[in-house]
C-alpha positions as CSV (number, residue, x, y, z in Angstrom):
1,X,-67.8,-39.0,63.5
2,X,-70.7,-36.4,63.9
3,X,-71.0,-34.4,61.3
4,X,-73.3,-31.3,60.3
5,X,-74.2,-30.5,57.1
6,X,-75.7,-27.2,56.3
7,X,-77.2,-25.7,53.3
8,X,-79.0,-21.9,53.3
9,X,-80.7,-22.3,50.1
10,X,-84.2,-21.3,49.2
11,X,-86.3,-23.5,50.7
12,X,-88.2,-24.3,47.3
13,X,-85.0,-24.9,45.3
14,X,-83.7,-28.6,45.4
15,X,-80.5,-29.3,42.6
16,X,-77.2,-31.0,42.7
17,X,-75.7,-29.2,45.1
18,X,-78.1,-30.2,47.7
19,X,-78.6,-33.9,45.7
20,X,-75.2,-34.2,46.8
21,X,-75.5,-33.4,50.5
22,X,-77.9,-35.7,50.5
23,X,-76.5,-38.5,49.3
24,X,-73.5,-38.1,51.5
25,X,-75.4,-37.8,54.4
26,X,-77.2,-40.8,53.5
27,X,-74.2,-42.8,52.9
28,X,-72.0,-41.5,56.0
29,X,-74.8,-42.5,58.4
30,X,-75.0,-46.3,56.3
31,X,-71.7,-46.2,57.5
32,X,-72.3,-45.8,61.0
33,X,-71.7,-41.9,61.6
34,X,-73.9,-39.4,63.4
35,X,-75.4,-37.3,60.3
36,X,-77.8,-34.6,60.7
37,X,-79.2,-32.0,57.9
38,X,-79.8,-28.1,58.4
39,X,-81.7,-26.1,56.6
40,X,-84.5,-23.2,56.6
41,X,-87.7,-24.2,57.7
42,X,-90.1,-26.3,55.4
43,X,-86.7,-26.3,53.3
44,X,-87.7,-29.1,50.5
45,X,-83.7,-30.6,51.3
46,X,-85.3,-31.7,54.8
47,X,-87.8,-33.5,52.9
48,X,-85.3,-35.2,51.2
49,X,-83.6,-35.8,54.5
50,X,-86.1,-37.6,56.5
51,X,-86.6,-39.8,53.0
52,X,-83.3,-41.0,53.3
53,X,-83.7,-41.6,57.1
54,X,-80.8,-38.5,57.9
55,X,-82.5,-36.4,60.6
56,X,-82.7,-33.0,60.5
57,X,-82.7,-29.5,61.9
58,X,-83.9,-25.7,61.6
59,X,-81.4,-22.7,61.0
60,X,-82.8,-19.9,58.8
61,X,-79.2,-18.2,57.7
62,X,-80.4,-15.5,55.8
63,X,-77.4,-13.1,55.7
64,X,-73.8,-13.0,56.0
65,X,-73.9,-12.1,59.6
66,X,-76.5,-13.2,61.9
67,X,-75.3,-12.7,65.5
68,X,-78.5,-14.9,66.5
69,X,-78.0,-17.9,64.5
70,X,-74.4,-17.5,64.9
71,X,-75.2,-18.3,68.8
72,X,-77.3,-20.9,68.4
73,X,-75.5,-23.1,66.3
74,X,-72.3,-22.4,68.4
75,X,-74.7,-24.5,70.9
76,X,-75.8,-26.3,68.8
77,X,-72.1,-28.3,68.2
78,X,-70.8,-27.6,71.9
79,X,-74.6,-29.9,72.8
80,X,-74.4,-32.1,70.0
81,X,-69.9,-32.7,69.6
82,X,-70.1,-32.0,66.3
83,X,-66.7,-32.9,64.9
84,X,-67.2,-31.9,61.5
85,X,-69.4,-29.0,59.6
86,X,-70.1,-28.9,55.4
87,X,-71.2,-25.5,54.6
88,X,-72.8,-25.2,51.1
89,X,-73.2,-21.6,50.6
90,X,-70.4,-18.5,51.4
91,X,-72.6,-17.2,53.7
92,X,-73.3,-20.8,55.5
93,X,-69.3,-20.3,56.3
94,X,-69.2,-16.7,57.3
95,X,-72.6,-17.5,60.2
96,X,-71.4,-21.2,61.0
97,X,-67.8,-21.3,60.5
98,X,-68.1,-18.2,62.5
99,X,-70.2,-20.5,65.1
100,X,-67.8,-23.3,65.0
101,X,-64.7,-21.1,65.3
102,X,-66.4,-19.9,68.6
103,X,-67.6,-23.4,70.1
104,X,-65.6,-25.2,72.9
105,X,-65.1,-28.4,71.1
106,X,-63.5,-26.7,67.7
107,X,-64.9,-28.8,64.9
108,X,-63.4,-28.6,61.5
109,X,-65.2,-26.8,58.5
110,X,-65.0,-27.1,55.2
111,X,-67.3,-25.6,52.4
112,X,-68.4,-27.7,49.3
113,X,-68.1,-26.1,46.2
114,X,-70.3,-27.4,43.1
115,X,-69.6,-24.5,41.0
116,X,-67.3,-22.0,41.0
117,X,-68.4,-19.8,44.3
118,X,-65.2,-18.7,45.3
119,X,-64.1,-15.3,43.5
120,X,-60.8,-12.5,44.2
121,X,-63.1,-10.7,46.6
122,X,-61.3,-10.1,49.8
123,X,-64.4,-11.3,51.7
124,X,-64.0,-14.9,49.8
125,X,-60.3,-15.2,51.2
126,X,-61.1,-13.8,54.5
127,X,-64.0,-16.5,54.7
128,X,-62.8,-19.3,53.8
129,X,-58.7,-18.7,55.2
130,X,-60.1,-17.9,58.7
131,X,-63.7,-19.6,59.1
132,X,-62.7,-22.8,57.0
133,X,-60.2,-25.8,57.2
134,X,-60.9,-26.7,53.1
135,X,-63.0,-26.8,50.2
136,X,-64.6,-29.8,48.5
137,X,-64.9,-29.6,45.3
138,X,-65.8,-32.1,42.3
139,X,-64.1,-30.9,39.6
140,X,-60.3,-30.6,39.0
141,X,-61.4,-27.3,36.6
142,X,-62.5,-25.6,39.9
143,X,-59.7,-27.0,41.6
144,X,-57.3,-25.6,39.8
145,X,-59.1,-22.1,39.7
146,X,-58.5,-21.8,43.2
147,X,-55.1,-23.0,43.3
148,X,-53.8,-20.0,40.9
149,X,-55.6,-17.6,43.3
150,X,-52.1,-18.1,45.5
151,X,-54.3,-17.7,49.0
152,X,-54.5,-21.4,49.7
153,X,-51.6,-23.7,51.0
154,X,-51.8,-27.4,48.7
155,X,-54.3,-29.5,48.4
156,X,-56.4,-27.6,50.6
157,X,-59.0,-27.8,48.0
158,X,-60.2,-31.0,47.8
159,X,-61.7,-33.1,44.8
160,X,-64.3,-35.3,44.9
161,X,-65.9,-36.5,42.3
162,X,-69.6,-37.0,42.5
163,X,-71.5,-40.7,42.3
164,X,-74.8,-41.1,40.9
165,X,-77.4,-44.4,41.4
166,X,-77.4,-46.6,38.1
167,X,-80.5,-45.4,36.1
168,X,-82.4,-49.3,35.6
169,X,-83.4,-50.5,32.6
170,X,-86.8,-49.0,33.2
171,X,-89.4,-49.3,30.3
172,X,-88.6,-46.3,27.5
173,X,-90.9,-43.8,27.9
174,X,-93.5,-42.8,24.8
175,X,-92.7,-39.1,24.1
176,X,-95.9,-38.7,22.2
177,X,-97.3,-39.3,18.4
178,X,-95.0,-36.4,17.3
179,X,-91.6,-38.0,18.2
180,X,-93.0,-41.1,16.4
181,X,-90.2,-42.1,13.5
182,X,-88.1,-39.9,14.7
183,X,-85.0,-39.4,16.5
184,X,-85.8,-37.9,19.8
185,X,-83.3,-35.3,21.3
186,X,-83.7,-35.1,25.3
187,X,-82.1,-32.6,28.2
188,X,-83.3,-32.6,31.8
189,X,-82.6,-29.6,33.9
190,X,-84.4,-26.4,35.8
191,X,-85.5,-23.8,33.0
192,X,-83.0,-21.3,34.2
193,X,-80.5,-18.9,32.6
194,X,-77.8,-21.1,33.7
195,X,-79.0,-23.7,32.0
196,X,-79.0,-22.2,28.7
197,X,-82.2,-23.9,26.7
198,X,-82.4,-20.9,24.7
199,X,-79.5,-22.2,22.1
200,X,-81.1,-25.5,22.3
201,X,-84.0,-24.6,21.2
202,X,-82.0,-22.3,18.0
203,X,-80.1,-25.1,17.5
204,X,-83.7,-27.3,17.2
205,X,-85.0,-24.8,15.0
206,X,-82.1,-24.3,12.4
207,X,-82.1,-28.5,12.3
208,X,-85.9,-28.8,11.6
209,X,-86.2,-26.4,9.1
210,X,-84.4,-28.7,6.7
211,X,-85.4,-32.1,8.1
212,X,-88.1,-34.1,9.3
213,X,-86.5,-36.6,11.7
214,X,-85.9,-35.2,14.8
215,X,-88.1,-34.5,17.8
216,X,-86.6,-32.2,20.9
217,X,-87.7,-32.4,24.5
218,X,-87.0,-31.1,28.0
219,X,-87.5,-32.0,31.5
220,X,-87.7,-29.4,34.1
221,X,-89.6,-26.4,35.5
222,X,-88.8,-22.8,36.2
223,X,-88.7,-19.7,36.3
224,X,-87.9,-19.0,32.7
225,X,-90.7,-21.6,31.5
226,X,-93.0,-19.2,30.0
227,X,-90.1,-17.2,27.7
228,X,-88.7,-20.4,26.9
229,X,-92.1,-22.0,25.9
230,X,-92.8,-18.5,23.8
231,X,-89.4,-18.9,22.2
232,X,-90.2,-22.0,20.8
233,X,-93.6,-21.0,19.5
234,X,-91.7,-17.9,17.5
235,X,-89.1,-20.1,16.0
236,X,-92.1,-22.3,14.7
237,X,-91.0,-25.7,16.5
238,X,-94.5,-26.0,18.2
239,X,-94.7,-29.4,17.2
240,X,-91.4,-30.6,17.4
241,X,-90.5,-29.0,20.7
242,X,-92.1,-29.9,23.9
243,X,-91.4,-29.3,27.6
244,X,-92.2,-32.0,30.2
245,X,-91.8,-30.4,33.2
246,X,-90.7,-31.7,36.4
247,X,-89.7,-35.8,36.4
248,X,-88.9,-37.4,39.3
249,X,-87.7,-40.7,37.6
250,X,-85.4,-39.9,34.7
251,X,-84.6,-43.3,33.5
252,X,-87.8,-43.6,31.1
253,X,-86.9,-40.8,29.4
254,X,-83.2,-41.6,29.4
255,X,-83.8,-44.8,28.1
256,X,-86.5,-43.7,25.6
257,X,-84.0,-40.6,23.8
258,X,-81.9,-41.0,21.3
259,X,-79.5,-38.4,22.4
260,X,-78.9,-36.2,25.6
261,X,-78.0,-33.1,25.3
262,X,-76.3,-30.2,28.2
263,X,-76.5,-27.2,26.7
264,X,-75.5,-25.1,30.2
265,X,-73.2,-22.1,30.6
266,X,-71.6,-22.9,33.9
267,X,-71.9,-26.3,35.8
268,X,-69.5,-28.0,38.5
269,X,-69.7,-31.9,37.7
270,X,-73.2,-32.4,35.7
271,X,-75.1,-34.8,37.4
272,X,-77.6,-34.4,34.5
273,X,-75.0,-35.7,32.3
274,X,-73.5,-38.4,34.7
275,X,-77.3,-40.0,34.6
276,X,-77.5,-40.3,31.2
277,X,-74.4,-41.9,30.4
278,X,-75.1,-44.2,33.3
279,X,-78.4,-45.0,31.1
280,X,-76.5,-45.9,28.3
281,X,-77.0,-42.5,26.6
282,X,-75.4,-40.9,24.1
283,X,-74.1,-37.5,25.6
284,X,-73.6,-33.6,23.8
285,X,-72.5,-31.2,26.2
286,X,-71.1,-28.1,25.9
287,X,-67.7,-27.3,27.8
288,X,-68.5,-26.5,31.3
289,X,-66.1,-27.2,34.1
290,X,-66.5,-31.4,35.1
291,X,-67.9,-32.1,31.6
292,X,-64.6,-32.9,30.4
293,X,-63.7,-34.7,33.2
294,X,-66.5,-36.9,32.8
295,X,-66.3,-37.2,28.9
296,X,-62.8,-38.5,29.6
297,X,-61.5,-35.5,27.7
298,X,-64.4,-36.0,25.3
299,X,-63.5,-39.3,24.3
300,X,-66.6,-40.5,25.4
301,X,-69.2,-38.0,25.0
302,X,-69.2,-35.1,22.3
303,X,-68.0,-31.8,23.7
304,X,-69.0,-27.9,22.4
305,X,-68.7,-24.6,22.7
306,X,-71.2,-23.0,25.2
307,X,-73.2,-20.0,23.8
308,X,-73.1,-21.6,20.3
309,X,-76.3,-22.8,19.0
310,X,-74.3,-24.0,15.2
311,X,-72.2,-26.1,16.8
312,X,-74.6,-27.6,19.1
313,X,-76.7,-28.2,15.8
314,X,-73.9,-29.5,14.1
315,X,-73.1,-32.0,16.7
316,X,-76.3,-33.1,17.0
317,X,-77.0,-33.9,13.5
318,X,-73.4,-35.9,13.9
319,X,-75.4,-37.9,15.8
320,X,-78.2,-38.5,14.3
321,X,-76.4,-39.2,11.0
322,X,-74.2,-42.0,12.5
323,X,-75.4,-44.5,14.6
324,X,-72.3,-46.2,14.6
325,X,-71.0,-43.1,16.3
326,X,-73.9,-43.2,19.0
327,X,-73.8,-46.9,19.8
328,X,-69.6,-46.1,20.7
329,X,-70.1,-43.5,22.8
330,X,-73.5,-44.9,24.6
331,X,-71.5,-48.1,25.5
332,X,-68.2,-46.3,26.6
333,X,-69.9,-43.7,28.1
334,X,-71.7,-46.2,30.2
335,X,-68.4,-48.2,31.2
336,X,-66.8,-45.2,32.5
337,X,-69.8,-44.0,34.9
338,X,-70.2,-47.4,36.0
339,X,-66.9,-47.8,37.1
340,X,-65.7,-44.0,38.2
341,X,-68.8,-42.3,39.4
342,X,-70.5,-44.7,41.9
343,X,-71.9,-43.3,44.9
344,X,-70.1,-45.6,46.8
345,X,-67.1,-44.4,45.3
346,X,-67.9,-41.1,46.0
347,X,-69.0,-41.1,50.1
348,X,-65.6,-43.6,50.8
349,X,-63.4,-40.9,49.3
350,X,-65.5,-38.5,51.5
351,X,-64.9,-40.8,54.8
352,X,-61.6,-41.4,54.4
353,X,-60.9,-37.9,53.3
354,X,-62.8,-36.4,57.1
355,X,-61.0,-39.3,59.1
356,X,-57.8,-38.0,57.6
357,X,-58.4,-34.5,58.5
358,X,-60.2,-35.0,62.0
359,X,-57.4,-37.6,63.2
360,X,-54.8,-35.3,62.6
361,X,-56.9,-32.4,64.2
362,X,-57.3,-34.5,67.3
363,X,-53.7,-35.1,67.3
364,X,-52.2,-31.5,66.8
365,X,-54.6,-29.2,67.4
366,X,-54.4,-28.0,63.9
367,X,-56.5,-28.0,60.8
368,X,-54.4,-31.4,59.9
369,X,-52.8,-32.9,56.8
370,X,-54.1,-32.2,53.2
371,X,-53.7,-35.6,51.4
372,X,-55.1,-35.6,48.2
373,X,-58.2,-37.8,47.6
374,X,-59.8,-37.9,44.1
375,X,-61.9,-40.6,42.8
């Protein structure tokens, strides 16, 4: 198969949605396919690319319509035979679906959903009923948003959960002479809104003003670094509250934490999440779409309320008060990962899911069958 991936995102930003394009690129050209990544120029995802030995190429879709790139990546797939394109943003679908629509050779598109992208707004179903053959998703939650929309015929959304590389047993990272003695809380993520650090850091604050054992740390960088560094300072935690900033390598600090904690208010599968449990990690996350898909319900990981600093405290300090408790759900935790979130698991789904849908296109001229494939 040749296939296309393209993703319109800033070219500074780099998080799971385009980790995830990545990795299947990767692993459908280890498998023999034709791959090729687009992007906007100097885009840090065509970094990533050539890393990963998946070639690359240049289109700068900026808007919902763009005659211009429109044409040129309509040549592009009539030079190139592209059989198959993955849009990651709405408007990658409205300029390339658009584009693919119009090429000789018809390839099939489908647009992969992280999060929830796909609202009641009449542009959404235009897009993605006219410009699209499916959605891939990887979460059932989003899944099953879609499906009560009543615009798309079954199974046309696909799931597929996400894999992620088993974090080694590198060397625990030292978090520093304050976190010595005590139990260190760790989260990973970009300091964004989305992210929602603030009730982490009011959860930290109710917790250490009546005790001494825990330390809190983050690893990330963004835009919100400075309020969130301030917000600490006001609640007093200078010394118990520290941000890292950007790691490339997480296992060190995976392996070196006590506990992970999500404390987001939206996610589509947490990556974030899946690491640390692959690291043999004790996870608190709040409730945000694939989290309870990958808790197993929450059997394996402990599960609250977004937006609710208490509870996150209160789970938390669960935690730290039974390491029984934290020993059950590292181990389990681990199993599961290990066994339902591999990446090979992840890009044969993917394969068998495209040779599915591009046999049957061949052999009817339509967008083809809509088995279901979940991990």
């Amino acid at each position: 198969m040749n296939v296309l991936f393209l993703n319109s995102i800033s070219a500074h930003k780099y998080g799971g949605g385009e980790k995830w394009m990545i990795t299947a690129a990767a692993g459908m050209r280890e498998r023999g396919h034709r791959v090729v990544v687009a992007s906007k120029k100097n885009a840090v995802i065509l970094k990533k690319a050539r890393e990963k030995g998946v070639a690359g190429t240049v289109f700068n879709v900026r808007s919902d319509f763009s005659p211009l790139q429109t044409w040129r990546i309509k040549n592009y797939i009539e030079a190139n035979q592209v059989d198959i394109l993955i849009c990651n943003l709405n408007k990658d679908v409205r300029v390339a679906g658009l584009a693919a629509r119009l090429a000789s050779n018809k390839p099939l598109v489908f647009a992969r959903h992280g999060i929830l992208l796909c609202g009641k707004k009449w542009k959404h179903r235009l897009t993605l009923s006219f410009l699209a053959d499916g959605i891939i998703t990887n979460t059932r939650t989003i899944a099953h948003a879609y499906q009560k929309y009543g615009w798309f015929e079954e199974n046309y959304v696909q799931v597929l959960y996400n894999g992620v590389e088993p974090v080694t047993s590198a060397k625990p990272v030292d978090f520093g002479p304050e976190a010595a003695g005590r139990k260190v809380i760790f989260s990973a993520g970009r300091l964004s809104e989305q992210k929602g650090y603030e009730y982490l850091i009011d959860a930290a604050a109710d917790l250490c003003a009546k005790r001494d054992d825990l330390f809190f740390a983050v690893a990330g960088k963004g835009k919100l670094e400075k309020s969130l560094e301030a917000r600490v300072m006001r609640k007093g935690l200078a010394k118990r509250f520290v941000f890292l900033g950007f790691k490339e390598d997480m296992g060190p600090y995976l392996n070196g934490c006590d506990i992970f904690v999500l404390p987001s208010l939206f996610e589509g599968m947490p990556n974030a999440v899946m690491e640390a449990m692959s690291a043999g990690a004790p996870v608190i996350s709040t409730d945000v779409n694939g989290a309870l898909e990958l808790t197993a319900d929450g059997t394996v990981g402990k599960i609250v309320p977004a937006r609710d600093s208490r509870a996150l405290a209160e789970a938390i300090e669960e935690l730290v008060d039974n390491p029984a408790l934290r020993r059950e759900l590292a181990t389990q935790g681990q199993k599961r990962v290990r066994k339902h979130f591999t990446i090979d698991t992840m890009v044969n789904n993917l394969e068998q899911m495209l040779q599915q849908r591009l046999q049957e296109h061949r052999r009817t001229g339509k967008k083809g069958v809509h088995n279901s494939v979940h991990a």
